[in-house]
N, C-alpha and C positions, 0 to 999 in steps of 0.2 A: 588132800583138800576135798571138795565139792565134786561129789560125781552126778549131783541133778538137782535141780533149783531146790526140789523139794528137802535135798539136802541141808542147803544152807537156810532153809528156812526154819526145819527143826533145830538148825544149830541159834537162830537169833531167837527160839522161842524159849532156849534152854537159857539164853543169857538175858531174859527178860526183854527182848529187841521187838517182841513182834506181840502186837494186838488183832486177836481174829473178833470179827464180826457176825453173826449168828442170826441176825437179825437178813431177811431176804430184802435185796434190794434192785432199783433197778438202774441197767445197764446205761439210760439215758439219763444224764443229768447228773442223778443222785449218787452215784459212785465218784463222781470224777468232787462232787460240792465235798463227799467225809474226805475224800484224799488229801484236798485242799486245808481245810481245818486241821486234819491230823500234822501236815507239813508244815504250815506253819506255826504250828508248840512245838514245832521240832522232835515230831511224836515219833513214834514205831514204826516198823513196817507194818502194813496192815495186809491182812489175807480174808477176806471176804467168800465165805464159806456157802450163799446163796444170790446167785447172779439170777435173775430173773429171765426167765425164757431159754437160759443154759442148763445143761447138768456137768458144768466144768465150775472149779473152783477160780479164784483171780486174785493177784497179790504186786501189788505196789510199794512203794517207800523204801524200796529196799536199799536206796542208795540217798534215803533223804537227809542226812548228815554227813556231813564228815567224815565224825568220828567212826561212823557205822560201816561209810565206804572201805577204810582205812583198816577195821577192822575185818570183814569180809577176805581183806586181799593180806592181810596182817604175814602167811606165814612166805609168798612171795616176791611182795613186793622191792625189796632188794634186790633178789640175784635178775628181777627184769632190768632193775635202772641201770644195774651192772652190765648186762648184756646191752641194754639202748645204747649207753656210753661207750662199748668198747667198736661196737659196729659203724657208730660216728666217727671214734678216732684210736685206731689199731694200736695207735701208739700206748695208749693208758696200759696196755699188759708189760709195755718194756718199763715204764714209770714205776710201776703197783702190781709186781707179779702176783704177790700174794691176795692183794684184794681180789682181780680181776681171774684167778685161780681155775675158777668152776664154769667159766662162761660158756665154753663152748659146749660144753658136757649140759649145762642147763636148755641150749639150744636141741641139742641134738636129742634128749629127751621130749622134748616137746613136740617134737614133730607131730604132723598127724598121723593118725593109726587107720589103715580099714576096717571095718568091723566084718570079721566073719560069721560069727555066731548071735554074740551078744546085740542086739538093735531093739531096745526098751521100748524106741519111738513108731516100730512097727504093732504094736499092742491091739490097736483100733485107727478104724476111720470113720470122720463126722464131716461134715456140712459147714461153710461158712454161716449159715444162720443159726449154726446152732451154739455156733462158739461165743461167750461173752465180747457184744457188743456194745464194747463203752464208747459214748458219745458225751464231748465234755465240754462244751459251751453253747451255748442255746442257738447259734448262726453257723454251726459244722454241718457242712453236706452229706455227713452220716455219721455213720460209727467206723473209727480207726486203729489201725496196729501201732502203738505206737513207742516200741521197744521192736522192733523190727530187726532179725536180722539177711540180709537179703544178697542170695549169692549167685551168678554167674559164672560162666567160663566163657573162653573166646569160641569161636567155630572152629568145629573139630578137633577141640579139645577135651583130653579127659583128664589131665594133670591135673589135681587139686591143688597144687601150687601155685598152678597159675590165675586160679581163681578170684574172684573180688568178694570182697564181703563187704558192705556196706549196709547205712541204717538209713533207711530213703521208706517217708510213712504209707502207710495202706491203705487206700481209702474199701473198707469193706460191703459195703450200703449205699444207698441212697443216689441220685443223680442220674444218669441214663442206664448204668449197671444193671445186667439180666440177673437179676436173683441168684446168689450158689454157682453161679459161671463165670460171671465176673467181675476183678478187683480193678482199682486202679492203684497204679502208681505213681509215686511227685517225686523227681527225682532234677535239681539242680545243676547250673555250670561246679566245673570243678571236682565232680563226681565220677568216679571210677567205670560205673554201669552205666555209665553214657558213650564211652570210649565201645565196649564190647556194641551198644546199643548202633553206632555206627560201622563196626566191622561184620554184624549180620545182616547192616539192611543191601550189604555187597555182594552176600549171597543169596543161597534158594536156603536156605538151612533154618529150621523152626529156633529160635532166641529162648530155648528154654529159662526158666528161674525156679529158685527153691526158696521160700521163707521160712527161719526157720524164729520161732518163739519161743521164749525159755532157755531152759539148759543151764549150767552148771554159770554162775553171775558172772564169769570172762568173757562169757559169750558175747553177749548182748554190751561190753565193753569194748570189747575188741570189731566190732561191727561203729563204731563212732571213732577209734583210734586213729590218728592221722601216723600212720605207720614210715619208720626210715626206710629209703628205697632198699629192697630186695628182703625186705623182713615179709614174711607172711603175714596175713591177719590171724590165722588159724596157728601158727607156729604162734604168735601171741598167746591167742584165747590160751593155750596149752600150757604155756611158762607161766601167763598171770594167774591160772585156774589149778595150777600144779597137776594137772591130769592133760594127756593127749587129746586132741579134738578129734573126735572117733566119729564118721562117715561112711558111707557105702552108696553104692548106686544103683536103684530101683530098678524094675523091670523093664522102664518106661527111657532109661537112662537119665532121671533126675538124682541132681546132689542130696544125699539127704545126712541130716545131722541126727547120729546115732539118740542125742544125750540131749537129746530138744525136746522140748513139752510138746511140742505142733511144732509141723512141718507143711507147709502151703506149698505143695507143685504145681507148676502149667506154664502156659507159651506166651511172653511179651510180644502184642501184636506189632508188629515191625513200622507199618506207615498209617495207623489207623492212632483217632486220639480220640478222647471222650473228657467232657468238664470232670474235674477233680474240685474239690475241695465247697465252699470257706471253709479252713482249719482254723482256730484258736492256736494261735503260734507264739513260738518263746520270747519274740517282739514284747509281747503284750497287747496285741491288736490281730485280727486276724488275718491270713493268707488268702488272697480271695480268688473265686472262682478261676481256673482256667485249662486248656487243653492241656492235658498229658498223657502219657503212654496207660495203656490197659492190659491183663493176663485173663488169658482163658485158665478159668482152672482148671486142675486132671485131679486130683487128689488132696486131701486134708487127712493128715496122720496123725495120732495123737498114741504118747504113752501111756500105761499105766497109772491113775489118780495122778492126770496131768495137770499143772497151775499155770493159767494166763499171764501172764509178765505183762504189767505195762505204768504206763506213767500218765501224769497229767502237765502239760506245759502251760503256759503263761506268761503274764508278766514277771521276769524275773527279781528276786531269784526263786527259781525252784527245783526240784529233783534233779533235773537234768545238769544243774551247776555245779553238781559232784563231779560229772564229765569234764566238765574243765577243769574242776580241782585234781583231781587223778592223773590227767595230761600233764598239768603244771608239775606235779611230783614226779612226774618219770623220765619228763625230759627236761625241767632246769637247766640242769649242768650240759646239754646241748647249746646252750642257746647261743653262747657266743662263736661258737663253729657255725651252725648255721647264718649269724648275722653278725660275722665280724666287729668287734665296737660297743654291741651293743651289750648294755649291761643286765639290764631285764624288762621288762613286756609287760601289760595287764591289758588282757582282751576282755574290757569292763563290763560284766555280768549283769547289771542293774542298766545299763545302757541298752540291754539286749545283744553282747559282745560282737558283732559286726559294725555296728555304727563307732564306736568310740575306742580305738588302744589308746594305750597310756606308755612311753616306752622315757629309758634313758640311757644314754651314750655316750661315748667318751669321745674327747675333741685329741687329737691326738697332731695332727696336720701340721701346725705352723704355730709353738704353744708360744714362740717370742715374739706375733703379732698380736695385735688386737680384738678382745673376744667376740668376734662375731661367731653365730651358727654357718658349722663349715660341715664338719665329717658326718655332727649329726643329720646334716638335711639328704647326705648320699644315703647314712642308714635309713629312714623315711625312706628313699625311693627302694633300695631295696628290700624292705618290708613291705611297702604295697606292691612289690614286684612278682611276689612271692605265696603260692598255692591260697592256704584259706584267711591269710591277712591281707590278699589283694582286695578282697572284697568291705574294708575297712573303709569309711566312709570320713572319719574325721580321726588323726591321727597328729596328737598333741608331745613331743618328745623335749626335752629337756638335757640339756649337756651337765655329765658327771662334775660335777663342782669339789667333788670331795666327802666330806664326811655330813655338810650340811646338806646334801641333797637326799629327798627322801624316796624310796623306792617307789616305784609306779603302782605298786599293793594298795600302799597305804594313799589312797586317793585324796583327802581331802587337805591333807599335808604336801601333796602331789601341786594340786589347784594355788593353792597359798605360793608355793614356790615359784610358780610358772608364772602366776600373776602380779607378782612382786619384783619380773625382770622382765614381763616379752615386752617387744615394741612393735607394734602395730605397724610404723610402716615400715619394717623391713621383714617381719617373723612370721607371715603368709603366706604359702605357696601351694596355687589352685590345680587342681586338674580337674579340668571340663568336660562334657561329654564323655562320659565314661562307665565304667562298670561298677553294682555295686548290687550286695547281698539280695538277692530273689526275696526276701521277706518282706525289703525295705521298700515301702511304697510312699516314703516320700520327695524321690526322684520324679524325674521329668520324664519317666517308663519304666514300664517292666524291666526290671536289671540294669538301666539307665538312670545314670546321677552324676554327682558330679564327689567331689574328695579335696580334702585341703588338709596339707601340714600345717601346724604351729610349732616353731623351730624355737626353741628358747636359749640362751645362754649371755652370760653375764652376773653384773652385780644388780645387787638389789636397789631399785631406781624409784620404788616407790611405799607405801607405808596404805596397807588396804582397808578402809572405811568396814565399818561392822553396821553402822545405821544411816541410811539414806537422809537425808537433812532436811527440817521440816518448812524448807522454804522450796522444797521439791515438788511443784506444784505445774504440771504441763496437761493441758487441754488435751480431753480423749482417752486420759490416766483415768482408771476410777482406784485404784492399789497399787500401791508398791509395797514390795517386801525387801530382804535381802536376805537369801538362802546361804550364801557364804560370805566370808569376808573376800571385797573387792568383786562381789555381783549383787547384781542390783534387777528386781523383778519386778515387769512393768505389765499390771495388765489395761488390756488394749479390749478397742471393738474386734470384733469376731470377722477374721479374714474373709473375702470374698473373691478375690482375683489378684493375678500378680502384679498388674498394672494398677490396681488401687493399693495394693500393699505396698509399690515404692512409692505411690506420692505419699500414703501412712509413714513411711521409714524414713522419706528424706525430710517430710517435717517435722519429725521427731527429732531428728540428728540437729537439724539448725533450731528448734528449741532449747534442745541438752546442749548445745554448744555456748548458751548464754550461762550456765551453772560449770562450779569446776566440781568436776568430776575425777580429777585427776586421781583419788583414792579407791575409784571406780572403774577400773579397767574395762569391764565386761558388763553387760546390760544382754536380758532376754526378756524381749517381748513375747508374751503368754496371754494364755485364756484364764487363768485362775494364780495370781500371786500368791496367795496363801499355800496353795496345794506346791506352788515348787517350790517355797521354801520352809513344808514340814519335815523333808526329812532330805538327805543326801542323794537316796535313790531316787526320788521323787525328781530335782534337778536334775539329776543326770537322766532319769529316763524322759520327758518332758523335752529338754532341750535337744536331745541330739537321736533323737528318732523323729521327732516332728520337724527336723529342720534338714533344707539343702544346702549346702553350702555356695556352690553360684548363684542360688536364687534368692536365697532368703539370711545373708550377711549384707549387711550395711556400716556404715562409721561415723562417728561425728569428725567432721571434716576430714575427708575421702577423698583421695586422687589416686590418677592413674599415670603411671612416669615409666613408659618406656615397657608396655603390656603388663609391669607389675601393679598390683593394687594393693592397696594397705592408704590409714588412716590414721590421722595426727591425735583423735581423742578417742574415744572409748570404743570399742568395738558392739556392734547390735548385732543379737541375732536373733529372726524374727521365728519363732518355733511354737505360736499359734496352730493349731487342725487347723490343717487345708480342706479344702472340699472333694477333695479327691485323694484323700488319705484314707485308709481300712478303715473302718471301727476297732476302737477299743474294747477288750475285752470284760464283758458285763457278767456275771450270773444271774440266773431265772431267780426273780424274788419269790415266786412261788416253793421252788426247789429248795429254795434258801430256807423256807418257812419248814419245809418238811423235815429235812436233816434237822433243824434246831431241837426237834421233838427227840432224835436219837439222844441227843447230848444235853437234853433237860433233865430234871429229876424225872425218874420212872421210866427215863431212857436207856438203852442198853449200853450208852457211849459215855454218860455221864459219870464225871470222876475219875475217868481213865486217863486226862490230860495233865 
């Protein structure tokens, strides 16, 4: 396979996969607006051959399809899912000896390698300013790494095994950062290099780190994989990348990655924090200001005609949703080991995939009583129990019916099903006060929010309206749409406080309670009707990233019996911008005006889509 980014980039240019740019552009702004455009035509990779104020080349897309991903990893991807599978359940080699044949032997090649001789990445060393700095929404506190891969060891350790790799983004620029000295880093609960981050603040011992950018495309895959216990990340990169992860360690005693474009050395400062961010985050809104850990740098290493790796995030979907497609393909057939019951999962993409799964499950419990949700609501608790689905925010699950139920994939067939059997007062169940994904800032704090199941199961109890009825007429409405069959989109005035949004919510409930609505299960009060029912994503990003669940669900005729709550008519949820939610992510019109001119006639981008 791939022994350097640079590799597999002549290999996507030999198969027509890759558009270079020749035209000099710059690092702010204007690189991150052609990424955008190129991605969505679902274009090439691109490799931009003049970064402005760099003499390093920079290349993106490389994961912007599918197809592309799928191809990149084409000649290993197999004998990995093979190995993921057998390490979950030993058993599958007495089942499938002949499938499961090579596993160990695919392991055991993969390992990592020290490099003696060979270290590409030693070639030269440059400067954080000098490296292409892309900065990619007009409200980022600078220019970021944002393909990262970023590794640690414990104290006093030199085992590479025991290492963490992880993708936690760079802020390289801007904000209280001394020039070329120092970066910071944002790095979240649930994360690996938080656990080392408090086993050196217990000694006197320097928190060394390495970043390493680029290298052979497993890399920087394997640094975002949510890995089975006792697998490597680097025994990954190896097996996904069909070559060893080749390493050695500096003078300085830093990890360094042989077969890395750039290599960032230096010291995480242990109880010292400095503002990081606004990031432009894969929410669709940005990640806003706050304290986080910093590195002193020591070194910047760079190979031979090194290439920048990086991406641009957004509102999904974008680049980065391959990460999830690639995860979803190598651990599927895990899934019911890890979650007993459960049949399959959709961590919703267009949702910004922390706010929203989608799962289904099998009632297996008591099948000669009465369908109520039983096993699936234990599956629900153990799903939010559970590493990076804890942080799931609204969590809608539906009991195996059979052949008529439709996978959690296919979402919009998902919605029709669920809302054509749940019942309100019984298929709710909140959890308050609670945890939920560092991006989501429309909780009641940072990493504070609240979570609610939707338990569904049974028959089909009601028959979903496609068009709101034109006798739908409620004071304060200026639009209603209806995005799907059995929702219904109410735009409203423009929230202002939580205590004016329930007296808003409970007169709207005792209005709608005078209309039946009974073919309307679900109502989302909004800022713009029309926009959340242009498109599927639109609804779903709209509704359940702007909204809390303890604070911002209501019912038409709502009670409370015995701490449960649920409601006899249709559910509301009010998923208007708060005034203490991020901004949404915007582009510079100016910027916008500029790139246009690439992709006009007489442009150098023009006709290339």
């Amino acid at each position: 396979m791939y022994k350097s980014l640079r590799d597999a980039i002549d290999d996507l240019e030999k198969t027509n996969q890759l558009l270079r740019v020749k035209t000099e552009v710059s690092g702010d702004l204007e690189v991150a607006e052609i990424h955008r455009r190129i991605f969505d035509k679902k274009g090439p990779a691109v490799l931009f051959e003049k970064i402005k104020g760099s003499p390093f080349q920079a290349v993106s897309n490389i994961y912007g399809t599918f197809e592309r991903t799928d191809f990149l990893f084409r000649k290993t991807m197999d004998d990995v899912k093979r190995l993921i599978e057998v390490k979950a359940d030993p058993s599958r080699i007495l089942k499938r000896p002949l499938k499961y044949a090579g596993t160990a032997l695919t392991a055991l090649t993969a390992l990592p390698q020290k490099s003696i001789f060979s270290k590409p990445v030693l070639y030269g060393q440059t400067s954080i300013s000098q490296l292409p700095l892309i900065k990619s929404w007009p409200m980022d506190g600078g220019a970021f790494v944002t393909l990262p891969q970023v590794m640690t060891l414990p104290p006093g350790q030199k085992d590479i095994m025991k290492s963490n790799l992880g993708m936690y983004r760079i802020q390289l620029d801007g904000n209280e950062y001394e020039k070329d000295k120092e970066i910071g880093l944002h790095y979240q609960i649930h994360r690996g290099i938080g656990v080392h981050h408090t086993m050196y603040n217990e000694t006197d011992e320097d928190f060394k780190c390495s970043i390493f950018i680029g290298g052979p495309p497993s890399h920087a895959f394997a640094a975002i994989m949510p890995m089975p216990e006792n697998i490597s990340e680097l025994t990954f990169a190896g097996m996904l990348g069909g070559r060893r992860f080749r390493y050695f360690f500096d003078d300085e005693g830093f990890v360094v990655s042989s077969d890395a474009d750039f290599v960032i050395t230096g010291v995480i400062q242990k109880n010292i924090k400095k503002p990081e961010g606004p990031f432009g985050d894969h929410i669709g809104y940005y990640s806003l200001e706050h304290d986080f850990p910093f590195m002193k740098v020591h070194r910047v290493y760079h190979r031979k005609n090194p290439l920048w790796h990086f991406s641009v995030v957004g509102r999904p979907p974008q680049e980065d949703s391959s990460f999830g497609y690639l995860i979803h393909q190598l651990v599927k057939e895990l899934t019911p080991g890890e979650f007993p019951g459960l049949v399959n999962i959709n961590a919703v993409d267009a949702a910004g995939v922390h706010p929203l799964l989608l799962a289904v499950g099998k009632e297996r419990y008591m099948p000669f009583r009465e369908r109520v949700p039983e096993e699936i609501i234990t599956i629900a608790n153990r799903i939010l129990g559970s590493g990076q689905t804890s942080l799931a925010k609204y969590l809608i699950i539906a009991a195996d019916d059979g052949e008529g139920t439709p996978d959690s994939k296919d979402i919009g067939a998902f919605f029709h099903h669920v809302l054509e059997r749940v019942q309100w007062q019984r298929d709710l169940h909140f959890q308050t006060k609670t945890t939920i994904d560092t991006l989501d800032y429309s909780g009641s704090g940072w990493n504070a929010g609240s979570k609610l199941i939707m338990a569904c199961r049974g028959n089909v109890i009601r028959k979903l309206g496609t068009k709101p009825a034109d006798n739908l007429l409620l004071p304060g409405v200026s639009q209603i749409s209806a995005p799907l069959p059995g929702v219904l989109a109410l735009q409203t005035s423009t929230w202002t406080s939580y205590e004016q949004a329930a007296d808003e919510m409970n007169l709207l409930a005792q209005q709608l309670s005078a209309f039946d609505l009974s073919d309307f299960p679900l109502i989302i009060v909004c800022d713009d009707a029309p926009f959340v029912a242009a498109s599927l994503n639109n609804f779903l990003w709209v509704t359940f990233t702007r909204s809390n669940p303890s604070h911002d669900i209501y019912g038409v005729d709502s009670f409370t019996s015995f701490k449960h709550w649920g409601c006899n008519g249709s559910l509301i949820i009010d998923a208007r911008k708060k005034t203490f939610h991020a901004p949404e992510l915007i582009p510079d019109p100016q910027v916008e005006k500029k790139v246009d001119a690439l992709f006009s006639k007489g442009g150098e981008l023009y006709g290339k889509l």
